[in-house]
C-alpha positions in Angstrom: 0.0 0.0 0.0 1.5 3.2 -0.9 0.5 6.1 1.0 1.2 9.9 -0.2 -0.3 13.5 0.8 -0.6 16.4 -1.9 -1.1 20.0 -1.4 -3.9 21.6 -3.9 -5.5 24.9 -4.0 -8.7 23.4 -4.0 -10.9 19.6 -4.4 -10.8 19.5 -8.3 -6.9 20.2 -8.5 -6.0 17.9 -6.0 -7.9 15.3 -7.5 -6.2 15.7 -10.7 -3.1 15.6 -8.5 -3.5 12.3 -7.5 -4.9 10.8 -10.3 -1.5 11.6 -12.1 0.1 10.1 -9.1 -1.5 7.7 -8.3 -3.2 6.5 -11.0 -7.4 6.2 -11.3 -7.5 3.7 -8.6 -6.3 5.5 -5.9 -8.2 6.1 -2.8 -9.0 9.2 -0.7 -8.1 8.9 3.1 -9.0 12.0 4.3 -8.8 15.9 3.1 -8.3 18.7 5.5 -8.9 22.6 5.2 -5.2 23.9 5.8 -4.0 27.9 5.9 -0.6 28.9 5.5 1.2 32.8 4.6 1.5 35.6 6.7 -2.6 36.6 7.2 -2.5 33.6 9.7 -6.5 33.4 10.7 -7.1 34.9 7.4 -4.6 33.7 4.8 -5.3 31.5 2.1 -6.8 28.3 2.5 -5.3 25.0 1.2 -6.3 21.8 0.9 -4.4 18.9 2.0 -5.2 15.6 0.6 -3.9 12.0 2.0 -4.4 9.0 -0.8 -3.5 5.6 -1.3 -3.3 3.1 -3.7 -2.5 -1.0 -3.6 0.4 -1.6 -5.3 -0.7 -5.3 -5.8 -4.1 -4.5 -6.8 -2.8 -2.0 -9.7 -0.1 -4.6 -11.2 -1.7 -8.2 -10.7 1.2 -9.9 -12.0 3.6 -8.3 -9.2 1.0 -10.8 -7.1 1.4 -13.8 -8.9 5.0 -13.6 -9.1 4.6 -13.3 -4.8 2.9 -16.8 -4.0 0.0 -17.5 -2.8 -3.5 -15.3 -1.4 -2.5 -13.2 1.6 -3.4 -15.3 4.9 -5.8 -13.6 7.0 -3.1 -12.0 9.5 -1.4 -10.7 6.5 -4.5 -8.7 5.6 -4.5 -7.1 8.4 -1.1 -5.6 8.2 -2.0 -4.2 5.1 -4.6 -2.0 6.0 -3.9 1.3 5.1 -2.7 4.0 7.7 -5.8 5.3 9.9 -5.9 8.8 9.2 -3.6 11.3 10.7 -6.5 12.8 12.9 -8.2 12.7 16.3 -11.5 12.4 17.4 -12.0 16.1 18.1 -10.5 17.2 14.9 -12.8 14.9 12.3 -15.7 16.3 14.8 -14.7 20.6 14.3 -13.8 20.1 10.6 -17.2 18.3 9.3 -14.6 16.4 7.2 -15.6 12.2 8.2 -13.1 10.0 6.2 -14.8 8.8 2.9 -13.6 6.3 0.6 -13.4 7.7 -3.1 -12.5 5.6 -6.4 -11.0 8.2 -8.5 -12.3 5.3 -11.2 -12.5 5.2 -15.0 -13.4 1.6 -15.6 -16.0 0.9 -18.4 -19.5 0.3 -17.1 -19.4 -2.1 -19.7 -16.7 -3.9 -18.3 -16.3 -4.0 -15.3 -13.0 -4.8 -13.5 -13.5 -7.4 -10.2 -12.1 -6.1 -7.4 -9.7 -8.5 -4.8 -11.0 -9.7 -2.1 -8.4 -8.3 0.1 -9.6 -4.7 -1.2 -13.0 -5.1 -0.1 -12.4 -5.9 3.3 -10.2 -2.8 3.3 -13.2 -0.9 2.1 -15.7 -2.5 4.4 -13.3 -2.2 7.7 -13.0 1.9 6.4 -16.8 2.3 6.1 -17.6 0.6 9.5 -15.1 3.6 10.7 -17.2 6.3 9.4 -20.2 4.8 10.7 -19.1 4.5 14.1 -17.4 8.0 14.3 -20.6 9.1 12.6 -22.8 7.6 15.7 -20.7 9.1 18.0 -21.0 12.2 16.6 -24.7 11.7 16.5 -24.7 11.1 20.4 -23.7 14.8 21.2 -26.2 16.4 19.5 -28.2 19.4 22.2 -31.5 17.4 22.5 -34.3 20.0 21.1 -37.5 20.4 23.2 -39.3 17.5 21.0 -37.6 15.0 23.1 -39.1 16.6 26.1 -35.7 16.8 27.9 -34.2 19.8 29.4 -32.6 21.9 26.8 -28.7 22.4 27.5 -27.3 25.8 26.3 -24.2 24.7 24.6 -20.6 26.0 25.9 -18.1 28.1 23.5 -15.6 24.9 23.2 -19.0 23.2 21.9 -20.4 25.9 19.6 -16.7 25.9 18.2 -16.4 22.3 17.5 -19.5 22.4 15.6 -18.4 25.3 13.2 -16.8 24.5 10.0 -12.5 23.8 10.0 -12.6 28.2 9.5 -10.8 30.6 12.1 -12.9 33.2 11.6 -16.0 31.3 11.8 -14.7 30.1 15.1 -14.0 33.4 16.4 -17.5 34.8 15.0 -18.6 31.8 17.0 -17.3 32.6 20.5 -18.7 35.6 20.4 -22.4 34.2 20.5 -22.7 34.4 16.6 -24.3 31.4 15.4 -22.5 29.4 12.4 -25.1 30.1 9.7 -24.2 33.8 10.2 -21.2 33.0 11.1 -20.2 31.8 8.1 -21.9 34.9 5.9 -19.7 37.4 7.9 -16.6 34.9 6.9 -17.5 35.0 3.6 -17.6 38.5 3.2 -14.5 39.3 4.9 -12.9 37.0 2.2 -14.7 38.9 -0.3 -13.8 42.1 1.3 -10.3 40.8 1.3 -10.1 39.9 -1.9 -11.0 42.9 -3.4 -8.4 44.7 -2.2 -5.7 41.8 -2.3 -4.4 42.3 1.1 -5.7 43.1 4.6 -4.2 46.8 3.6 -3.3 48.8 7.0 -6.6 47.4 8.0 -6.3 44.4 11.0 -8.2 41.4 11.3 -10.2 43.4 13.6 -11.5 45.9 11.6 -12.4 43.9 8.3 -14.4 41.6 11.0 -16.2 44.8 12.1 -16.7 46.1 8.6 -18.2 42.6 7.4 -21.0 42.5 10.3 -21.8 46.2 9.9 -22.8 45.4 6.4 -25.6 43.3 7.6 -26.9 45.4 9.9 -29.8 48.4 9.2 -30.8 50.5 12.0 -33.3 53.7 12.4 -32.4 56.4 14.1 -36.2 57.8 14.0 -35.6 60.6 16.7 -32.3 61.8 15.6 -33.8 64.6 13.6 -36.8 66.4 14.9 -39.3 65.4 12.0 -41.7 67.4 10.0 -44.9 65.2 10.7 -46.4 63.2 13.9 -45.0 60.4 14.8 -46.8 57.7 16.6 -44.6 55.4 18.3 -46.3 52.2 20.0 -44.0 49.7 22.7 -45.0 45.9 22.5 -43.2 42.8 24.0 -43.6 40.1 26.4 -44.1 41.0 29.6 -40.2 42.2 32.1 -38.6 43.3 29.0 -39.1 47.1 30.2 -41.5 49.0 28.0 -42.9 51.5 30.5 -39.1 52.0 31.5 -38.0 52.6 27.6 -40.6 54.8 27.3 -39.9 57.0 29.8 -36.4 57.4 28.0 -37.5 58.3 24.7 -39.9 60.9 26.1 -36.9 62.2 28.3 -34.3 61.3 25.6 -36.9 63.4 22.8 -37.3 66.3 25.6 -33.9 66.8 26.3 -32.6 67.4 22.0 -35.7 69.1 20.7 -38.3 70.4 23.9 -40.8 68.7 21.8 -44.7 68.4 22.2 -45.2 64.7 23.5 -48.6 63.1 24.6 -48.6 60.0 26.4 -51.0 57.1 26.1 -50.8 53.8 28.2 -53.3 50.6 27.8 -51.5 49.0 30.6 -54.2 48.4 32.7 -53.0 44.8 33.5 -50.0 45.3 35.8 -50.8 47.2 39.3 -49.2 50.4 39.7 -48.8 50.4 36.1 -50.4 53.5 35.4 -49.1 55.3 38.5 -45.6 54.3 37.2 -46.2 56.2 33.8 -47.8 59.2 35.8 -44.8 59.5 38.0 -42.7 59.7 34.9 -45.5 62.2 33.2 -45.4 64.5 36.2 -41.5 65.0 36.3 -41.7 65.7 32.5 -45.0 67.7 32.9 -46.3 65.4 29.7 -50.2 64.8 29.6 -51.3 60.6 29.9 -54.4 59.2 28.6 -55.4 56.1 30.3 -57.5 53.9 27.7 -59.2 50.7 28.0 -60.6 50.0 24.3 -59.9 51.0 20.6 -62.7 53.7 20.7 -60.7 55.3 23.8 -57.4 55.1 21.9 -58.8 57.1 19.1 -60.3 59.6 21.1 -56.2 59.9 22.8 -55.1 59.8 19.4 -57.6 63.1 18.1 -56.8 65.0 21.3 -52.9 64.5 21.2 -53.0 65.6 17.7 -51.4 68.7 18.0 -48.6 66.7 19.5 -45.0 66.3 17.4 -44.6 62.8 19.5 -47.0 60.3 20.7 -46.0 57.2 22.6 -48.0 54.1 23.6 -47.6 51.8 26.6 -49.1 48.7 26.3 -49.5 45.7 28.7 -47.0 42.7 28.7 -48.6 39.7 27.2 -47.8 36.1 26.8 -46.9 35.4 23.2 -48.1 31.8 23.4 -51.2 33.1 24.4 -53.3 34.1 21.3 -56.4 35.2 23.0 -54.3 38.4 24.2 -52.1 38.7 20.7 -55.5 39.1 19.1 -56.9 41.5 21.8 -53.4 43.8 21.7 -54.0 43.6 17.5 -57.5 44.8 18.3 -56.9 48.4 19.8 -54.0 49.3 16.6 -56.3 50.0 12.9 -54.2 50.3 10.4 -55.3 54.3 9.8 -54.1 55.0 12.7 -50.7 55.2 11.5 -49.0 53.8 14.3 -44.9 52.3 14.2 -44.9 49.6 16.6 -41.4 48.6 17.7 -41.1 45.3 19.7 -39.1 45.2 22.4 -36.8 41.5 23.0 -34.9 41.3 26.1 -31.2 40.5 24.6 -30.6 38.1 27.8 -33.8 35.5 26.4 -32.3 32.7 24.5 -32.8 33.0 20.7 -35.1 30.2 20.2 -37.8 32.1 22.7 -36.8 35.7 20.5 -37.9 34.0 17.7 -41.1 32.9 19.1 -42.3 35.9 20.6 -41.2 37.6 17.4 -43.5 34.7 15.0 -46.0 35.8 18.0 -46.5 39.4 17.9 -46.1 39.4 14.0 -50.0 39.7 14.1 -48.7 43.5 14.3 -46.9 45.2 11.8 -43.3 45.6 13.4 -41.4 48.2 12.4 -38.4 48.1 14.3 -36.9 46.3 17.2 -35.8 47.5 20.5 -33.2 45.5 22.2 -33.5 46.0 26.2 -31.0 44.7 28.8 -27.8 44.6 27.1 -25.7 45.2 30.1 -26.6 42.0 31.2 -25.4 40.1 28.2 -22.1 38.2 28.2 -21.8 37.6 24.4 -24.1 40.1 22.2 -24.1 37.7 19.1 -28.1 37.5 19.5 -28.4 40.7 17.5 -26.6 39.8 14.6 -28.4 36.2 14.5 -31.8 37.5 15.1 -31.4 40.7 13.0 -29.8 38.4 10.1 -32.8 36.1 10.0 -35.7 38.6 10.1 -34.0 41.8 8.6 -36.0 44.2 10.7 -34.2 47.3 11.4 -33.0 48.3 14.9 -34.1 51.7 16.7 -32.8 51.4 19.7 -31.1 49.8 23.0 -30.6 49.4 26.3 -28.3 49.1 28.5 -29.6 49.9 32.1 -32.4 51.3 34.7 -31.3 54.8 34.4 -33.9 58.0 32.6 -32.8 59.1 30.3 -29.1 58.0 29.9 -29.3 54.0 29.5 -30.7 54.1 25.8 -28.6 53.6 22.8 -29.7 55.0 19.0 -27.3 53.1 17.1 -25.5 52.5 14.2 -24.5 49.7 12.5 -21.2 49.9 13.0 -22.0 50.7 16.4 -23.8 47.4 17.2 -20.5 45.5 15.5 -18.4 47.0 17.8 -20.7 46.0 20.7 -20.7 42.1 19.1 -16.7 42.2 18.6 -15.9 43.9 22.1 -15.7 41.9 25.1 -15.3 45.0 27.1 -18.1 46.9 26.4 -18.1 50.7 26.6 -21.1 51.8 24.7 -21.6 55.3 23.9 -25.3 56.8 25.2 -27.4 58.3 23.0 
């Protein structure tokens, strides 16, 4: 058995490599995803190809001239070498070890193959099956099963990302590997383009990759030249009345607007009085309403108003009794933006949900609250990716007005990409 490894650019070259090596019966071992050059976690990658061929099986008479059939412990000293790879490895790269014949036989004639060979083949498949179960056994049991859910660690995440450093990185930093992989892609593009990383670092082509897939609106940046109706919504602790308070205070404080506030929070106890408190520092009129009709009326008497913002009660997503009775008080010519508010500290599966749930509202933009007490801030770039609903603003604490964020998207990359987190208030 004669063993060799070739160095290609990419599958189709090293192929071709080996077939002129080897010859059309060779066999593929295993292939790997290597980088080399001076980029290090960004250079070039190469692949790196381990093949094989028998040199009894390609010259028949070299066996005959050798005796007899090879006795059963002979066989098994010809085996070809196990792959140069451990467990972990074959588990991070995605690459399980598959027999290929490189073959150009004539279906019409087809060539026997040795006994000997077969076993080979058949003790090298029974490899990938078993790896392959193993592999099988670590999967995060989803809530089908009806076991706990187990939030998976950073080593974990990372050995389920593809054999790419910057798809690990992204990874780490609470970036799942579907998006991952996007942002890796067009940092390659990126560096492409301009042949080298230029005077840019790693870094900073990272951070110019994500802020390409973000879109954010900064609605209260300018003071604007019509009404704007602003409506809160979310499941219940994710802060609305708070964040509410800030925009008025936040909208006060740049352009000593006209505001009107209107609350339908009539759920929570002391919810109202909350909002009053807040109304009677700012000396901004509330409307209390308890039906569609009374948040019309609100509506015509706050007209004069440059801001209105709505407060409305925390309901269960997975109840849809209350989604329909929240879509009841908003008509459509009403004109209201309703931004839904995701605590960044829920795990994504549940932001999903409660965003499939309160889609029986037109959402206009999110709002992501409680930012400080995120370790990893990933979550905006996965959940932002998937739905491609703009951002308007965060949060990042209890305090009125400073702890709200308008930001931009290169703002929010440099939150993702920073473990240190210094965010500039809004």
């Amino acid at each position: 058995m004669q063993v060799k490894v070739f160095e290609a650019p990419d599958m189709a070259t090293g192929l071709k490599m080996v077939k002129e090596a080897l010859g059309p019966d060779a066999l593929i071992l295993s292939t790997r995803t290597i980088r080399n050059g001076k980029l290090g976690l960004l250079g070039k990658p190469t692949m790196e190809i381990t093949a094989a061929v028998d040199s009894d099986w390609r010259h028949p008479e070299a066996k005959q001239l050798h005796g007899s059939p090879l006795q059963p412990q002979a066989r098994k000293k010809r085996l070809p070498p196990k792959p140069d790879i451990t467990y972990d490895e074959l588990w991070r790269r995605h690459e399980p070890v598959e027999e290929l014949r490189l073959a150009a036989h004539s279906p019409a004639e087809p060539t026997p193959v040795p006994r000997e060979i077969q076993d080979e083949l058949t003790e090298l498949r029974s490899l990938v099956k078993g790896l392959s179960q193993r592999i099988s056994q670590l999967d995060i049991p989803g809530p089908a099963t009806g076991s706990p859910v187990r939030e998976p660690t950073c080593q974990q995440v990372v050995a389920a990302a593809a054999a790419d450093p910057v798809t690990e990185f992204l990874t780490c930093h609470g970036i799942n590997q579907e998006t991952a992989r996007v942002v890796a892609r067009f940092t390659r593009d990126t560096i492409a383009q301009g042949g080298t990383c230029g005077t840019d670092t790693p870094h900073n082509v990272l951070r110019n990759a994500i802020t390409r897939l973000f879109s954010t609106e900064q609605i209260l940046k300018h003071p604007g030249t019509k009404q704007h109706r602003l409506s809160l919504i979310g499941p219940t602790g994710v802060g609305k009345t708070t964040t509410l308070a800030k925009i008025a205070a936040h909208y006060l404080s740049r352009f000593n607007g006209r505001i009107g506030l209107i609350t339908i929070d009539t759920y929570r106890i002391a919810a109202v009085e909350q909002l009053k408190v807040y109304g009677e520092i700012m000396r901004l009129p509330l409307e209390v309403v308890i039906n569609p009709y009374e948040l019309e009326q609100a509506l015509h008497k706050f007209n004069a108003m440059d801001l209105i913002l709505i407060d409305t009660a925390g309901r269960n997503p997975r109840n849809s009794t209350d989604m329909q009775e929240l879509a009841s008080f908003f008509k459509p010519q009403f004109d209201i933006e309703h931004h839904l508010l995701l605590s960044a500290a829920t795990r994504e599966r549940e932001i999903e949900e409660t965003i499939r749930r309160f889609s029986v509202l037109p959402i206009s933009n999110f709002i992501f609250t409680k930012i400080d007490e995120c370790e990893q801030l990933g979550v905006l770039l996965n959940i932002h990716y998937k739905n491609d609903t703009p951002i308007s603003f965060l949060t990042n604490g209890q305090r009125v007005p400073e702890d709200l964020l308008m930001p931009s998207p290169a703002d929010i990359a440099d939150l993702i990409l920073n473990d240190h987190r210094n965010p500039q208030h809004g």
